[in-house]
N, C-alpha and C positions, 0 to 999 in steps of 0.2 A: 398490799392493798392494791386491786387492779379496779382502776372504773376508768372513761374514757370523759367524763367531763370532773373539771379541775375544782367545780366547787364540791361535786359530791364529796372527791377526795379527801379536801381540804375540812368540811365537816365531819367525816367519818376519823380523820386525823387527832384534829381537836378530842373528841369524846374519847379515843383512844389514850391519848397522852395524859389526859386529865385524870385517869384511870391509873395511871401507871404501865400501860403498854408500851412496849416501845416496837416502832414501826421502821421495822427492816429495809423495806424498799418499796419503793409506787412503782407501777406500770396504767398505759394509758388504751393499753389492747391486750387481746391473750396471748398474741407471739410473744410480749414482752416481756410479760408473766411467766412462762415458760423458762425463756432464759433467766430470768432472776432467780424462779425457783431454785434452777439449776446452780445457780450461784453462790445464794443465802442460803437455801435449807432451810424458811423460817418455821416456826411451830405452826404457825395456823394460815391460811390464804384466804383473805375476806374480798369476792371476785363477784363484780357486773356480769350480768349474763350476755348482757345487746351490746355488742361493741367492734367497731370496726377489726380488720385484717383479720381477728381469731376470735370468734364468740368465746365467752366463758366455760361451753359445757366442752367444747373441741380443748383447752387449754384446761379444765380439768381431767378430761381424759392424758394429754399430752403429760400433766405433770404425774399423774397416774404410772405413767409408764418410767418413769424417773424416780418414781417413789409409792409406791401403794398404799401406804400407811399415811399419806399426805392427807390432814385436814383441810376441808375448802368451805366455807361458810358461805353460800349463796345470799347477794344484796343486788333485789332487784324491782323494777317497777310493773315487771311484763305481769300479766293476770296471773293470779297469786294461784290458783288450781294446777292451771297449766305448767308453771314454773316449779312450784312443788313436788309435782308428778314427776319431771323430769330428772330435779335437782334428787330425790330420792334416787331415779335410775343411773346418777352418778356419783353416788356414794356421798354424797352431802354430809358434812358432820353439821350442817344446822341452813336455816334459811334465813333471810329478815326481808320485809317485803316495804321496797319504798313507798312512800315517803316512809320514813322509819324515825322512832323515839332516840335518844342515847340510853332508856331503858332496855327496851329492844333488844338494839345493835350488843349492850352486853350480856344480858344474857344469853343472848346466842353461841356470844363467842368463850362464855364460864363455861355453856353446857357441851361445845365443842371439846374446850380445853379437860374438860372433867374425863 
């Protein structure tokens, strides 16, 4: 789970656990993410787009290159068009556009993991 403010996390956390997810590691930029991916290998990356040191689409690319088959579920507030557009141009296995439901946030990530 990569976002750069601590309550997104901390909500996106919750709805996860309560689910039965279990959450491998946070990061709070995309350098970070990077390294952890490299780390954990999790099954799926649920990554902010706007975020200091390393935006999200530079650190799905980076993990890209560490793993091509990497899911990365984009969760973000930027204009939902634009973000879309992009998040497709980097292989996106799903989007969720903040603010965001814990409806939402799973389905995105069943239809990722599907």
């Amino acid at each position: 789970m990569v976002d750069d403010v601590a309550f997104m996390r901390d909500m996106l956390k919750s709805i996860l656990l309560l689910e039965g997810y279990l959450v491998a590691g946070e990061a709070t930029n995309g350098d970070q993410a990077v390294d952890l991916y490299r780390r954990l290998k999790p099954d799926l990356v649920l990554m902010d787009i706007v975020m200091p040191v390393m935006d999200g689409f530079e650190a799905a690319k980076q993990i890209r290159l560490i793993d091509p088959g990497a899911r990365i579920v984009f969760c973000t507030a930027l204009s939902q068009k634009e973000a879309v557009i992009k998040a497709v141009a980097h292989k996106a296995a799903g989007f969720v556009a903040k603010p965001f439901t814990p409806d939402r946030v799973l389905d995105a990530l069943r239809k990722a993991m599907a």
